[in-house]
N, C-alpha and C positions, 0 to 999 in steps of 0.2 A: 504493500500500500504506500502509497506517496502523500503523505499529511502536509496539510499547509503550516504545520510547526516546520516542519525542515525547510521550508522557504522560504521563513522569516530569519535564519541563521546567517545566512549571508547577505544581511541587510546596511549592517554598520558597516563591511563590505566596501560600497558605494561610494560613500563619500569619498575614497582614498583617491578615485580616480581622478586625475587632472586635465583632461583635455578630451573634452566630445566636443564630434564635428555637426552643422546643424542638422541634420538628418539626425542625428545621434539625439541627439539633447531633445528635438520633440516628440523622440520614441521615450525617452526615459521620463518623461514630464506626463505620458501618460501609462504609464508600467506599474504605478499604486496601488496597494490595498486589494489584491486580489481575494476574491472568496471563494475563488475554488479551486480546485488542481482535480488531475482526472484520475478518478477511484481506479481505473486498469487501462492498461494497454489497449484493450478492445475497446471501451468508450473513445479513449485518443486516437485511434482507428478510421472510429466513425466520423468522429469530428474530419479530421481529412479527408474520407472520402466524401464529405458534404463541399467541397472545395470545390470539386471539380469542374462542376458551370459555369467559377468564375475565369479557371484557369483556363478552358475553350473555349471562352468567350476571347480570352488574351492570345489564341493560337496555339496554345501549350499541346504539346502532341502528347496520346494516352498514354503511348509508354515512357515518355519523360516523367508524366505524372506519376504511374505506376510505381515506374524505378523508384522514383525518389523519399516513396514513402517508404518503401515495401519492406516491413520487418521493424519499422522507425518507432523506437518509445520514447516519452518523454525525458527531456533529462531534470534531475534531480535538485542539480545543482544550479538551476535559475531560477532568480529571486523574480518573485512580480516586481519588483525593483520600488525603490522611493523618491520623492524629488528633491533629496536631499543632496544636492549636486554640492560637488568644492566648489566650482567656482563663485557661488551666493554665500557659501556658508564659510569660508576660510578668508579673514582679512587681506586685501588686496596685494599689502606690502607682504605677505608671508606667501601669496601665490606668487606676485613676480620673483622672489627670493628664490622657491622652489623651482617655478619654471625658466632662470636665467641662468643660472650657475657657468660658472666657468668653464668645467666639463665640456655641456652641451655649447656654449661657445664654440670651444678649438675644433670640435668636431664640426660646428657646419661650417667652420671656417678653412676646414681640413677639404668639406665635400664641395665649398665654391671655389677651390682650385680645381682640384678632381673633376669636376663635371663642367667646368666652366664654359668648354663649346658648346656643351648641349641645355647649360640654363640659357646663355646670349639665344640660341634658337631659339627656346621657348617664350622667352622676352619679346622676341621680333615677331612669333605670332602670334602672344596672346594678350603682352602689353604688362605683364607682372614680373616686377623685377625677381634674380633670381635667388637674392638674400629674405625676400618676402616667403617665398616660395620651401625653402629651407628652414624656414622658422617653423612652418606650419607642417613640414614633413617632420621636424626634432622634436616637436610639444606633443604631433598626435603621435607615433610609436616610435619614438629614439631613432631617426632616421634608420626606421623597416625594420628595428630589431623586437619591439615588443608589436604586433599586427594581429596578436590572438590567435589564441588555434582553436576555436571550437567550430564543429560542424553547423554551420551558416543556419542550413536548412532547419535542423534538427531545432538549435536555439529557436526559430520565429515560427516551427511548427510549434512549440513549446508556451512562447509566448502567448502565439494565434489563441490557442485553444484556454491559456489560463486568463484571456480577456477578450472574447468574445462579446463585450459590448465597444471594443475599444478596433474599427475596424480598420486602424492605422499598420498593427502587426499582422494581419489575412494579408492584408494589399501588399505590405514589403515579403510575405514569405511567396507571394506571386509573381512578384518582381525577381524573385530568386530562380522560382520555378525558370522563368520567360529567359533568365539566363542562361539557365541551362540548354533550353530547348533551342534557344535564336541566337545567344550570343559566343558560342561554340566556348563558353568557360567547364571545365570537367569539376565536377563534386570532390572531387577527391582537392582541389584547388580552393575552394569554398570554405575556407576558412576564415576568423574573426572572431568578433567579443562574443560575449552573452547576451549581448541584443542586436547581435547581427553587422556590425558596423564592420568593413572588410578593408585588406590591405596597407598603405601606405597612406592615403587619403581618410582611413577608415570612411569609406562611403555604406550607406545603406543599400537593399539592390536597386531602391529607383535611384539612388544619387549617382550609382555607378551607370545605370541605363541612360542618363540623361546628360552626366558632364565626365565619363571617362573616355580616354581619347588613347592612345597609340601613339608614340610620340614619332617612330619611325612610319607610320600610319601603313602599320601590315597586321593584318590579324585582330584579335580581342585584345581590349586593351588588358595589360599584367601586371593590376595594380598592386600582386602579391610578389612576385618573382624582379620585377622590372622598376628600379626606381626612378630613371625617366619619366615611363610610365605615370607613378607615380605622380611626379612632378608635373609634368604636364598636363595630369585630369585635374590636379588645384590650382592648376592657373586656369584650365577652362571654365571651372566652376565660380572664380573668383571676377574671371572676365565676362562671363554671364549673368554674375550679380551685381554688376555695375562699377566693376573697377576702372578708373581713369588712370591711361596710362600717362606717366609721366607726373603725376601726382605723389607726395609723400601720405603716408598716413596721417601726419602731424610729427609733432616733435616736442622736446622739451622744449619748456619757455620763461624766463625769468619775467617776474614783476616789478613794476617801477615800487617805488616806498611811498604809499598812500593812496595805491591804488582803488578805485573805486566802485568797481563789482558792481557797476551798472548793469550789464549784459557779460551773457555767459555764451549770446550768439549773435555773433554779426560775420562781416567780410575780417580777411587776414590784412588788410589793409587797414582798417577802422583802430582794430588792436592793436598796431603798431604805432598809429598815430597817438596811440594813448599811453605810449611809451613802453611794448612791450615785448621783448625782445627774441631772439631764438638763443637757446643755451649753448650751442652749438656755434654761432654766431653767422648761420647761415641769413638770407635772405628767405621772406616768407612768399610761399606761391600766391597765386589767385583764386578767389574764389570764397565759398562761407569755410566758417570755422567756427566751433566751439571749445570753450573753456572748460577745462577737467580738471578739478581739484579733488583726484581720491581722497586726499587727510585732510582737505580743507586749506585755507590759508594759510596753514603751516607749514605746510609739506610741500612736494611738488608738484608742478603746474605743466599742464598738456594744453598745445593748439593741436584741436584733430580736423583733420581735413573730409571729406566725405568719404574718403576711402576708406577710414577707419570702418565708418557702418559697415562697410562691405565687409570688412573681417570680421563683423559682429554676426552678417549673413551666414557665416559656413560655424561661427558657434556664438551664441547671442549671451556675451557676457561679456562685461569691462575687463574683468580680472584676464579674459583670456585675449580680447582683442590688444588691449594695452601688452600682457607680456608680449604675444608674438611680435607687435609692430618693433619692443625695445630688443628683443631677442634679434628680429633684423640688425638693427641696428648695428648692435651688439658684431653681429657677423659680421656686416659688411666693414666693421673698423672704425665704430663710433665710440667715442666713450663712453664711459658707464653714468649713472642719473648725478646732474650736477647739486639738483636740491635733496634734502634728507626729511626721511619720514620721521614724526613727531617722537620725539620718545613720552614714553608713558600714554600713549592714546589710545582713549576706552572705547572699545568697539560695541555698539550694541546688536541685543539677540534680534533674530527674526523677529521674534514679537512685539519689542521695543517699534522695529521700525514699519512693523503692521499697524500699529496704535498713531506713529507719527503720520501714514498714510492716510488712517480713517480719521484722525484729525484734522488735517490737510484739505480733506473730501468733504469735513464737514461745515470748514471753510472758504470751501468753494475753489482751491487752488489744484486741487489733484483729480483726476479723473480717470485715472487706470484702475487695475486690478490690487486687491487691499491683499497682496502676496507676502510681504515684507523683503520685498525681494529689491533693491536700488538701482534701476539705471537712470535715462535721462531723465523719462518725464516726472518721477519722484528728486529728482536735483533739479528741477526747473522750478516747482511745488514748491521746493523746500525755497530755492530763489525769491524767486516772487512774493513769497511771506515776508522773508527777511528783509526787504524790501518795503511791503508798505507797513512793518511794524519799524523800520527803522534803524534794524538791529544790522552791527558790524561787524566784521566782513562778510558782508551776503554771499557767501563762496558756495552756498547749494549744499553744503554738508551737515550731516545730520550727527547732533550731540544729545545728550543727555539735557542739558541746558535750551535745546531748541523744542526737546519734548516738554519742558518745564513752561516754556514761554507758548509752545501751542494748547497746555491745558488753559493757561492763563489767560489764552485770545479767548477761547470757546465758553470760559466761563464769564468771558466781562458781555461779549456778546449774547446769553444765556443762548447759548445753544447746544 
């Protein structure tokens, strides 16, 4: 028997991991709280062969389907998963620590020699430079060395069947299927996480259907074996979500002394007129920009250029958008962060900054999901209060202090 006690064992599990790609991250967001697991093999059975109309509706030839099942039990050892991701739940400055390290440095600095004709090609067709590209091959599996090995199929037959109202894991173990059948990848290659996420890219199987490429453009693409490959389907993926080429992500940026936390978005031009400099001491491109203060006007200060978003596309999180852009950096020969995170700075729980939300919401400034979860538009929230209450440095960042002053808006307003 398979109890949903043993599935809740490898749940603390989770948080460990640092880098899902966005396919990854909206499989794991709905992976919770499962309530049931299949009493036998033959119920998990049935459930697959209930499949099958979707997968001939997809082309999926019988005996791809057949094989793929045949003799397939569930496995044991995956979690219905929780959404207790690191990158929400681990303080920003302790993610980019983990994910920057020196290590992973020399190494991609190792593979932008090494590979260096074949990133320039990929550059020229896809428009993503090839230190960008290396960041996001070393964050998701140690460039191709951690890529998972569990059977693809087997995991999101697994999935499919322990969330059956959730019809996001049916569709990608379909996408897997349609692999097999149309894109000439062999099962015995179909390897990845426990929730399916595969190769270099860790792509899901629609991420790999839709933005994996070939880099010498022969055959299926080898996002397992090939790190070209590899490389090449995250810059297509990266170029299809809107990347501009010739664009920086942003940069580190110093503050003039009395800076004034008007606006947290305008043009890189407007910002500079207000005295605000690149750390780097680069010149700033064209175009909007925002102001990123992970620790607040203590700490260090980001202009992010649009592109940023775009790395927020393939995984939707600061903590991971911000390491890759510096972890570039970092490779292609930048220095390391010129400002310093706060010492002694109190980070609060989710729930702290659940409460800051639905306070926010109840003053009319916030209008997202009451998640406790911080990206823009909860730092914009948090802005725009600080702002018409007056309060200094409007820097968007949320304190124990700013939770104190939002109970105190709510109650002078009685609401």
């Amino acid at each position: 028997m398979w109890h949903n006690t043993q599935l809740l064992r490898v749940l603390t599990l989770l948080a460990l991991a640092l880098c899902w790609p966005a396919s990854f991250v909206q499989v794991l967001a709905q992976a919770k709280d499962a309530s049931s697991a299949p009493s036998s093999p033959e119920d998990f059975q049935e459930f697959l062969q209930t499949l099958w109309p979707l997968a001939q509706q997809k082309g999926v030839a019988r005996g791809t389907f057949d094989a793929a099942f045949a003799g397939l039990a569930p496995d044991p050892a995956i979690s219905a998963a929780s959404n207790a991701q690191a990158e929400f739940d681990k303080p920003l400055k302790s993610y980019v620590a983990e994910a920057v390290p020196v290590r992973r440095i020399a190494r991609g600095r190792e593979f932008l020699r090494a590979w260096h004709a074949g990133l320039v090609e990929i550059e020229r067709r896809f428009g993503v430079p090839g230190e960008i590209l290396l960041a996001a091959f070393g964050m998701e599996t140690d460039f191709g060395n951690a890529k998972g090995g569990k059977d693809v199929i087997r995991s999101l037959a697994t999935l499919a069947y322990l969330r059956q109202d959730r019809p996001v894991f049916r569709d990608e173990l379909i996408g897997a299927l349609v692999m097999l059948d149309k894109s000439g990848v062999a099962r015995a290659v179909m390897k990845g996480s426990w929730a399916g996420a595969m190769g270099g890219p860790q792509f899901l199987p629609s991420a790999y259907l839709k933005y994996a490429v070939s880099y010498a453009n022969t055959g299926s693409p080898d996002i397992w074996n090939n790190s070209l490959d590899s490389l090449a389907s995250i810059a297509n993926f990266l170029r299809q979500s809107g990347w501009q080429p010739g664009l920086a992500w942003g940069m580190e940026a110093v503050l003039p002394k009395n800076f004034g936390f008007a606006a947290l978005h305008q043009n890189f031009e407007a910002f500079a007129a207000e005295g605000v400099k690149s750390a780097n001491g680069g010149a700033f491109p064209q175009g909007e920009a925002t102001l990123f203060l992970p620790s607040g006007a203590a700490g260090p200060a980001f202009l992010l250029s649009s592109n940023y978003w775009v790395l927020k596309a393939y995984n939707n999180s600061d903590s991971y958008a911000l390491s890759l852009g510096l972890l570039a950096g970092r490779i292609k020969g930048e220095p390391a962060l010129r400002g310093h995170w706060p010492a002694g700075e109190v980070f609060l729980s989710r729930t702290q900054k659940a409460e800051i939300q639905r306070l926010l919401e109840r003053l009319g400034f916030y209008h997202g999901e009451i998640d406790g979860r911080f990206g823009q538009a909860s730092r914009d929230a948090i802005h725009d209060f600080e702002i018409t209450i007056k309060a200094g440095p409007a820097d968007g960042f949320a304190t124990t202090e700013l939770l104190r002053q939002l109970v105190a808006e709510v109650s002078r307003r009685g609401q």
